[in-house]
C-alpha angles and dihedrals in degrees: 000000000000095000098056091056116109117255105278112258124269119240116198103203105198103207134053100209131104093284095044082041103049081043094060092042085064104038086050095051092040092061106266129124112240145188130192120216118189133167092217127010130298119292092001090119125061084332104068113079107359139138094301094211127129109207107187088145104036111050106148109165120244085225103070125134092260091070087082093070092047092056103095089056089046098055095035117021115099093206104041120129095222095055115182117183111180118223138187086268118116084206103070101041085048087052088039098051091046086047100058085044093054080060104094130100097244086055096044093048092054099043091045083054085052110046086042091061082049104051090045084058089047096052093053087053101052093044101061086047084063093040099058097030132058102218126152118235104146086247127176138161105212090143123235149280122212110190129202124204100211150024083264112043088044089056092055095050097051083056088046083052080048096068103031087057095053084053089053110269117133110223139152134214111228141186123229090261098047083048093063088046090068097033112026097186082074093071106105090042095065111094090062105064137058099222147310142236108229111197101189096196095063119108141166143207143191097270094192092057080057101057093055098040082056091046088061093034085054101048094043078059097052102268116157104222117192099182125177077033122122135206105236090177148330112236121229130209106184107285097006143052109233099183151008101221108216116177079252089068127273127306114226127200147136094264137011126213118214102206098146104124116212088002092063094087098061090049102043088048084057085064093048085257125136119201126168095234113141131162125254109200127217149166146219139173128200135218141189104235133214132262099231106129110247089018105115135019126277097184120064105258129192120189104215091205109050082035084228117140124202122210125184113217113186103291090351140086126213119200115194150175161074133119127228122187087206111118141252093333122127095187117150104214109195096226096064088047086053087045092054091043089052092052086046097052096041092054096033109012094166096041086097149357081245091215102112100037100156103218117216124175118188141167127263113201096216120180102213094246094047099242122125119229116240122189138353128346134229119266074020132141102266092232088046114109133185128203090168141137102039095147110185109351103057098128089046090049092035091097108044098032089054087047088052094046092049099047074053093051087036088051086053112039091036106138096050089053133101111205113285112257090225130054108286114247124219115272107236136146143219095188 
């Protein structure tokens, strides 16, 4: 009965990093044939070197009613960790202008509902990969600390774990003290903040360790992989897309994934489609750190103020974070390095010498609610799919998303499939 099945379909995923990549993890393993196409190598985008936590449990939006107050210092203040400067560019006011009104409590709540049922999906995902397969990540699950610099921001943040528990998530409220009970490399910082939301579940991991660990994994498993190799278009024949031209000739296939971050809006426009994707850059740098007992952290730490995250990999450290509104530019600026390197010294000031720190900026593709987009859009070509607009939790979505986008892909394509060799995943979509 096998052998008179069809050959499966062939699905094209545009985009090598952790979301392209976790995509073609579950359309391989869900019977399809797949190839990867990426204009660099895997994991070499906004995957490379980000914030390396995984919150399945913390998901609070960007865009939440508190961000208003915050607008003069983000307009104006040099040294503001939310940076926006406007340009000539109708893409970024149109994103801007749906993202203030995505700032609203009605909208947060919803979007935090949503992004939790995701990241529980995506959990599940990731997990079974490291289940079944050996591969070395650096990951750990030591929970994490959210701090709060004062009476107020704290308060909102215990209504923010409010909702989140009544949703499912499992935190806790703690005092300074009770946060250096938990991580003791806080202890000379705490005198400086209120209190902090420890959320014991949470984990991270090296992504980009991932992404090449999945790479392998994929072409042991038959993935075609044409790396260093852009898109220069997808060709469109009235409803459909027939090709992805590369300069080593077209791909042809049945569908074609668009998992290229930042770089989505410009593709999708080249098929007459719009989608408020934008990029959100941000840096981190990453230390060794010392083996002085009690030095550096073992738990993953955000500090909700200076809007920095810590991440413990294995013997290193890596300090994240900031987000600029300012266009397609990977420019490291010294000053923001200097500005991660001072957070890092005033929460863990004998983690590390802090002398070879390895800066790194990258894009975020963020869609102004939060929420990623998952299938095919509307006017669009009907074997186009999308697995965009993650932001910044793109290694923490990867999995899920990947599992929705590819019941989506099963439910299509059904009677050239044989049954998927994994648990099927709801097919929702975020489109």
């Amino acid at each position: 009965m096998n052998a008179s099945l069809p050959p499966p379909p062939h699905v094209c995923v545009l985009g090598a990093g952790i979301v392209g990549l976790a995509t073609a993890w579950q359309l391989r393993r869900d019977g399809f044939e797949v190839t990867v196409i990426d204009r660099a190598q895997p994991g070499t985008g906004a995957s490379a070197a980000n914030g390396a936590q995984l919150s399945y449990a913390y998901v609070q939006p960007l865009a939440d009613p508190g961000i208003w107050r915050q607008l003069p210092k983000l307009l104006f203040a040099a040294d503001s960790p939310l940076k926006l400067r406007l340009q000539p560019d109708p893409h970024q006011w149109a994103w801007g202008l749906q993202f203030l009104a995505a700032c609203r409590s009605s909208v947060s709540q919803r979007t935090t509902a949503s992004l939790l049922a995701l990241a529980t999906e995506s959990r599940a995902g990731f997990e079974r990969l490291l289940q079944e397969h050996a591969i070395d990540c650096d990951f750990s699950a030591t929970g994490k600390l959210v701090l709060y610099a004062d009476d107020a921001s704290f308060a909102a943040a215990r209504q923010q774990m409010a909702l989140q528990r009544q949703l499912g998530s499992v935190q806790h409220a703690l005092s300074p003290a009770e946060s250096v009970a938990v991580e003791p490399a806080l202890a000379g910082y705490a005198p400086r903040f209120a209190g902090a939301i420890h959320t014991p579940s949470e984990c991270a991991a090296d992504c980009h360790k991932v992404c090449v660990a999945l790479m392998q994994l994929l072409r042991e498993q038959g993935v075609r992989f044409l790396l260093d190799t852009p898109v220069t278009q997808l060709v469109r024949r009235g409803s459909e897309v027939v090709a992805a031209d590369t300069p080593q000739g077209p791909v042809q296939a049945d569908a074609f994934v668009v998992a290229l971050g930042s770089a989505s809006h410009p593709m999708a426009r080249s098929l007459g489609l719009r989608v408020p994707v934008y990029p959100l850059k941000g840096y981190s740098l990453t230390v060794d750190v010392t083996d002085a007992p009690g030095a550096a952290p073992r738990v993953n730490v955000t500090d909700a103020a200076r809007k920095v995250v810590f991440a413990r990999l294995g013997q290193r450290l890596r300090v994240a974070g900031m987000a600029e509104l300012v266009g397609e530019n990977t420019h490291i600026p010294a000053d923001r390095i200097d500005s991660l390197v001072a957070s890092a010294r005033a929460l863990f000031p004998h983690a590390s010498d802090y002398q070879d720190v390895r800066p790194w900026a990258g894009l975020r593709p963020a869609t102004p609610t939060g929420l990623p987009m998952i299938g095919r859009l509307r006017g669009g070509p009907h074997n186009a799919w999308f697995n965009i607009g993650h932001g910044a939790l793109g290694f923490t979505l990867a999995f899920g998303s990947a599992q929705r986008l590819s019941a989506q892909l099963r439910e299509h394509h059904a009677p050239r499939l044989r049954p998927p060799t994994g648990p099927a995943a709801p097919a929702a979509c975020s489109a």
